[in-house]
C-alpha positions as CSV (number, residue, x, y, z in Angstrom):
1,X,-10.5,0.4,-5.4
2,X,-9.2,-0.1,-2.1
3,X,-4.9,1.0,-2.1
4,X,-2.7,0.4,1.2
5,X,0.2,2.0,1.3
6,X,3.1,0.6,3.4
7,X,6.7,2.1,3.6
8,X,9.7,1.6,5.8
9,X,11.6,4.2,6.6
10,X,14.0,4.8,4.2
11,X,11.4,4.4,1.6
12,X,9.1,7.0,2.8
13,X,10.2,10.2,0.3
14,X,10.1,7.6,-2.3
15,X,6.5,6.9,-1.6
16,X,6.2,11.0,-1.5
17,X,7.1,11.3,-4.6
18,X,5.0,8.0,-6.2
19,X,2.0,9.6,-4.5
20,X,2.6,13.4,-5.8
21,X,3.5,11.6,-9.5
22,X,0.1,9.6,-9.3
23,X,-2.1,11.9,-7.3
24,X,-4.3,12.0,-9.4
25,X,-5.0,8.4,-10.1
26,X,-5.0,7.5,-6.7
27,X,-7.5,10.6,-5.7
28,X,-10.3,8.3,-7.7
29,X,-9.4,5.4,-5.5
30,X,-9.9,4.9,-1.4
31,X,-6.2,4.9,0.6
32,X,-5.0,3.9,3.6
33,X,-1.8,3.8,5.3
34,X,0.0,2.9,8.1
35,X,0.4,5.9,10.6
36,X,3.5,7.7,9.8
37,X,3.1,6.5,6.4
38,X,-0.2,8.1,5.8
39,X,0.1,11.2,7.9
40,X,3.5,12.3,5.6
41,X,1.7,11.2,2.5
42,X,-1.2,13.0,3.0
43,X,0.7,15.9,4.5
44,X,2.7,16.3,1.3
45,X,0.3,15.4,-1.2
46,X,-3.3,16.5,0.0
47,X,-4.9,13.0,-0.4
48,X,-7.1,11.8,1.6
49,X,-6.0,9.0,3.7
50,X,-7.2,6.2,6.2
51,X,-4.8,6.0,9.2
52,X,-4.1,3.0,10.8
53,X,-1.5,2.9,13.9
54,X,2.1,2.9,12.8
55,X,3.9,-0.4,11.3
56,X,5.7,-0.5,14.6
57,X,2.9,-0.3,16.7
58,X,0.0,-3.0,14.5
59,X,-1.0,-0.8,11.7
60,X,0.4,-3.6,9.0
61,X,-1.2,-6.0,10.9
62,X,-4.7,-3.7,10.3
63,X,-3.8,-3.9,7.0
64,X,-3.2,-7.8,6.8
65,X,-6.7,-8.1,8.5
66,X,-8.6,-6.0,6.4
67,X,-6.3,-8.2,3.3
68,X,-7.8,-11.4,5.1
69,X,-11.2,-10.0,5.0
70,X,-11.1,-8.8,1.0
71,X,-11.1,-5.3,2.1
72,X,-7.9,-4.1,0.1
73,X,-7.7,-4.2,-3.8
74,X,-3.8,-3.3,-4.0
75,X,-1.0,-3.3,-1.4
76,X,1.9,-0.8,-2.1
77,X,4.6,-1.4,0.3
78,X,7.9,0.0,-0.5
79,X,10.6,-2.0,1.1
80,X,13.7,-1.7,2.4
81,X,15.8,-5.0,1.3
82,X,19.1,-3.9,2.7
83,X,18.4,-3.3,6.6
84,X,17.0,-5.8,8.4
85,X,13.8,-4.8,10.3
86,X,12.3,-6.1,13.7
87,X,9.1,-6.8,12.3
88,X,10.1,-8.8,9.2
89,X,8.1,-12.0,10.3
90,X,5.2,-9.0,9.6
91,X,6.1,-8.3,6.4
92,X,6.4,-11.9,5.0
93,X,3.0,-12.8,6.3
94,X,1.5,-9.3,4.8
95,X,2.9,-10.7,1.6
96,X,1.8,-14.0,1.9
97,X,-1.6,-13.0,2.8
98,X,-1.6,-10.9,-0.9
99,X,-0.5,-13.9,-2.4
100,X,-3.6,-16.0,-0.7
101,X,-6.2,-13.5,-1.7
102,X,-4.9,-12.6,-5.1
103,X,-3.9,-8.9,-3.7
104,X,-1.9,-7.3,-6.2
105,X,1.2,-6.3,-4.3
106,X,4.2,-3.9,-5.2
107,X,6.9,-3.2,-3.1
108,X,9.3,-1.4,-4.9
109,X,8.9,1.8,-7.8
110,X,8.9,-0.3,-10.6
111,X,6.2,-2.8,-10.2
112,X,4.1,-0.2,-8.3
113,X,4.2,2.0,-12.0
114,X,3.2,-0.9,-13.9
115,X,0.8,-1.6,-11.2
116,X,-1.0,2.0,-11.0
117,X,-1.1,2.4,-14.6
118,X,-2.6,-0.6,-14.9
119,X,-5.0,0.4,-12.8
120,X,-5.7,3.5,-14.8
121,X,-6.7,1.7,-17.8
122,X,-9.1,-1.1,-16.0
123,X,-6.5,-3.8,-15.6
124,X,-7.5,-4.7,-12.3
125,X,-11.4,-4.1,-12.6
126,X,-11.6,-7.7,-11.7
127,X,-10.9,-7.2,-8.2
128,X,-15.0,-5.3,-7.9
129,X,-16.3,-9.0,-9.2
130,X,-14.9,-11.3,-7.1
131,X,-16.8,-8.4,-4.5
């Protein structure tokens, strides 16, 4: 499976600590990342990531095109819902995009748990037929 991971700023230990808790499920699985995102993730965790330019500077946008394309089996974006971000129009269309292409999409801890875990037993082992 293909697994992007997203996080805004104040979400970025969080997504530390998701990756170090599931390392070892999402070792079996390609990832990518926006920039920072990637580089602290890997940094911290040892996983190998694909690095995209930061959010700031296109790298969800690399994401959203490789989405549009059927190039990503799960999106992990942890948001931040309480400050408002200068890319937001962004981060509604990455969404909308996972909801066009039936991307499974978490963006906060909880749903990403139930999502990874899922993926651990073969919940989402229909994403490789519709490739």
């Amino acid at each position: 499976m293909n697994i992007a991971l997203i996080a805004h700023d104040e979400k970025k230990e969080l997504m530390i600590q998701f990756c170090i808790a599931y390392c070892g499920i999402l070792s079996r699985n390609n990832l990518c990342a926006t920039g920072t995102t990637g580089k602290i993730v890997s940094e911290s965790t040892g996983l190998k990531i694909t690095g995209f330019l930061a959010g700031s500077q296109g790298g969800d946008q690399q994401i959203a095109a490789r989405i549009a394309c059927n190039e990503i089996d799960m999106l992990l974006f942890f948001r931040d819902p309480l400050s408002p971000k200068p890319n937001e129009p962004n981060d509604m269309n990455l969404l909308r995009l996972c909801d066009m292409h039936n991307i499974p999409v978490a963006t906060n801890i909880a749903t990403a748990e139930v999502l990874i875990h899922g993926l651990e037993r073969g919940d989402l082992d229909w994403r490789n037929i519709l490739k």
